[in-house]
C-alpha positions as CSV (number, residue, x, y, z in Angstrom):
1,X,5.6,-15.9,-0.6
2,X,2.4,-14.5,1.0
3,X,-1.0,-15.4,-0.4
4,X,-4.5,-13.9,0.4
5,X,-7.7,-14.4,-1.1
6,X,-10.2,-12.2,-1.2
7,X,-14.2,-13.0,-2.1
8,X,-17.1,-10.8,-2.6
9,X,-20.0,-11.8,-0.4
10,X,-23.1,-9.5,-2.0
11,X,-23.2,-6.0,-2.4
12,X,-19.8,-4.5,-1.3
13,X,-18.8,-6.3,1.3
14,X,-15.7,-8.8,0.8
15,X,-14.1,-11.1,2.8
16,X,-10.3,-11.7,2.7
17,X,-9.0,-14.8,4.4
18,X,-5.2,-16.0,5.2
19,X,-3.1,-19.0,4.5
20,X,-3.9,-20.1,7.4
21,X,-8.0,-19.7,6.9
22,X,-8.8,-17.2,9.3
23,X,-11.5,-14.4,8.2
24,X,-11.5,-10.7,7.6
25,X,-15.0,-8.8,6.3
26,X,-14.4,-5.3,4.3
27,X,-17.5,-3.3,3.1
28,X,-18.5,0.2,2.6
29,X,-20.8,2.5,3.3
30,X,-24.7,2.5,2.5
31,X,-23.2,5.5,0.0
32,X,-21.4,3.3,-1.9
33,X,-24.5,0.4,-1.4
34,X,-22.5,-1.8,0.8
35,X,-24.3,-2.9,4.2
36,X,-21.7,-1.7,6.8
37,X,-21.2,-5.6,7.8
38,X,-16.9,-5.0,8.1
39,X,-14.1,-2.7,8.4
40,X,-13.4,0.0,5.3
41,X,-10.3,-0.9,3.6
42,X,-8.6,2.3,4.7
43,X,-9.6,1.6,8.1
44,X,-7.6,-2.1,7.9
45,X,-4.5,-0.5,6.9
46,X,-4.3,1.9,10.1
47,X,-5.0,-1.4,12.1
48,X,-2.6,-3.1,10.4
49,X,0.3,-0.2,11.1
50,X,-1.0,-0.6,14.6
51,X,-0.6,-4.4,15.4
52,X,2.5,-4.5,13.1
53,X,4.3,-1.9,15.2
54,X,2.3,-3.3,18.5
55,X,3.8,-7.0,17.9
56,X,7.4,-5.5,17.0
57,X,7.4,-3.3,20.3
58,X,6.2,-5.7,22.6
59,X,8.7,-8.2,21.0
60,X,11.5,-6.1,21.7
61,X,10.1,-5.0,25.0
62,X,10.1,-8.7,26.4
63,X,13.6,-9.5,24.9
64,X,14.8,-6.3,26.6
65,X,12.7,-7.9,29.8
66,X,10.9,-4.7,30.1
67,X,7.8,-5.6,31.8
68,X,4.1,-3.9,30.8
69,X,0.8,-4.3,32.5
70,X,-1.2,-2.3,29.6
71,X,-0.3,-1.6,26.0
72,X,-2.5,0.1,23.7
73,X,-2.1,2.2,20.6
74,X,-4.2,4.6,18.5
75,X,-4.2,6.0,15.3
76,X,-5.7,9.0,13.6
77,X,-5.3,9.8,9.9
78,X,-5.7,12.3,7.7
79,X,-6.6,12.0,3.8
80,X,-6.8,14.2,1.0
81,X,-10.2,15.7,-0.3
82,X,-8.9,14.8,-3.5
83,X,-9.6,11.4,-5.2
84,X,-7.8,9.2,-4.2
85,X,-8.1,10.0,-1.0
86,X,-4.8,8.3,0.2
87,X,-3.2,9.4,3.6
88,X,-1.3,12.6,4.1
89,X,-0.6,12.3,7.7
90,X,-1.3,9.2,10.3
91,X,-0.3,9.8,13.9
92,X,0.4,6.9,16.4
93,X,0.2,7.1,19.5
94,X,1.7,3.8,22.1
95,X,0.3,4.1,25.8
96,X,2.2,1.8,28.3
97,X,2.3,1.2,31.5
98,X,4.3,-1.3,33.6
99,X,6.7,-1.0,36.9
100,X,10.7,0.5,36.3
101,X,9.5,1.3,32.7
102,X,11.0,4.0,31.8
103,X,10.6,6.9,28.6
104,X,14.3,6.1,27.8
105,X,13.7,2.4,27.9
106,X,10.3,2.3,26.0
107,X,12.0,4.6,23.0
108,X,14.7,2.3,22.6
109,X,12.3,-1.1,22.3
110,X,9.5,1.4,20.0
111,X,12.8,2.4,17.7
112,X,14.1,-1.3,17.7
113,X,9.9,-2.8,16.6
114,X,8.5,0.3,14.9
115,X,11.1,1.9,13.2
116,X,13.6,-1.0,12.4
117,X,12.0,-3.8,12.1
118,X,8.3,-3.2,11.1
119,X,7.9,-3.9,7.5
120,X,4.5,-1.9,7.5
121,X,5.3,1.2,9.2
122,X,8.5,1.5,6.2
123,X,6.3,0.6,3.6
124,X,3.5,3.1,4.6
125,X,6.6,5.8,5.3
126,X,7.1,5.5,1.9
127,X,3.6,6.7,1.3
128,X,2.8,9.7,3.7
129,X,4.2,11.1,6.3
130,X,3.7,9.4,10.0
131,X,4.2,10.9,13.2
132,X,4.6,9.1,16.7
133,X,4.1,9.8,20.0
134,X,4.1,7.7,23.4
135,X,2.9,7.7,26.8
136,X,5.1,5.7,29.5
137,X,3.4,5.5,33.1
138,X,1.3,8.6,32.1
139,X,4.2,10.5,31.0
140,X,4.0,11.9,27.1
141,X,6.2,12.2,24.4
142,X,6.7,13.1,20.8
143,X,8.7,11.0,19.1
144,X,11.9,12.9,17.0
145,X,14.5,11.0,15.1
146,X,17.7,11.1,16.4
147,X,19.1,14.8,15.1
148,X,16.0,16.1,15.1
């Protein structure tokens, strides 16, 4: 069992902390009279898909002794103008780089950590659509499911 607690900390802004005691702030907007002082909610679930997926890759990347000098990723999202606005689209987007790695070897370590065994990027599939794309050595490509 996971537990978090989260504590309001004046005007909007929260702070969620782990089991183990380490330290998140959230807040909003002056709009919505928070102070700007931490990172939207919204915001912290894009990160989250991000170093989910990131820590699964690279995971599978050093059991498949795939060596990488840079790893970085970046996501976009779109949401609906309607309230809520939840997700309809988030993009990600993994740049490597790192000697012999190849775009066949980096898909088979990003479909082992992304799309197997990250437990955020198939809870947020559930949700809204998500697209990815990677960058090997400066070479791009979009990622399509086997079949498609």
């Amino acid at each position: 069992m996971y537990t978090v607690n989260v504590q309001w900390k004046g005007q909007m802004r929260f702070d969620g902390t782990d089991a183990e005691g380490r330290v998140v702030a959230m807040d909003a907007s002056a709009v919505y009279g928070g102070a700007n002082e931490g990172i939207r909610p919204m915001e912290l679930m894009l990160i989250s898909l991000a170093g989910c997926t990131g820590i699964e890759v690279g995971h599978a990347m050093n059991k498949m002794r795939l060596g990488y000098d840079s790893f970085a990723i970046s996501v976009e999202a779109e949401r609906q103008e309607a309230i809520p606005q939840v997700f309809t689209v988030i993009r990600v987007h993994y740049a490597v780089t790192g000697e012999g790695l190849t775009l066949e070897k980096f898909r088979k370590a990003f479909e082992l950590g992304a799309i197997k065994y990250c437990s955020v990027a198939n809870m947020v599939k559930q949700a809204c659509e998500v697209a990815y794309s990677y960058s090997v050595n400066g070479q791009r490509q979009e990622y399509l499911p086997a079949g498609e």
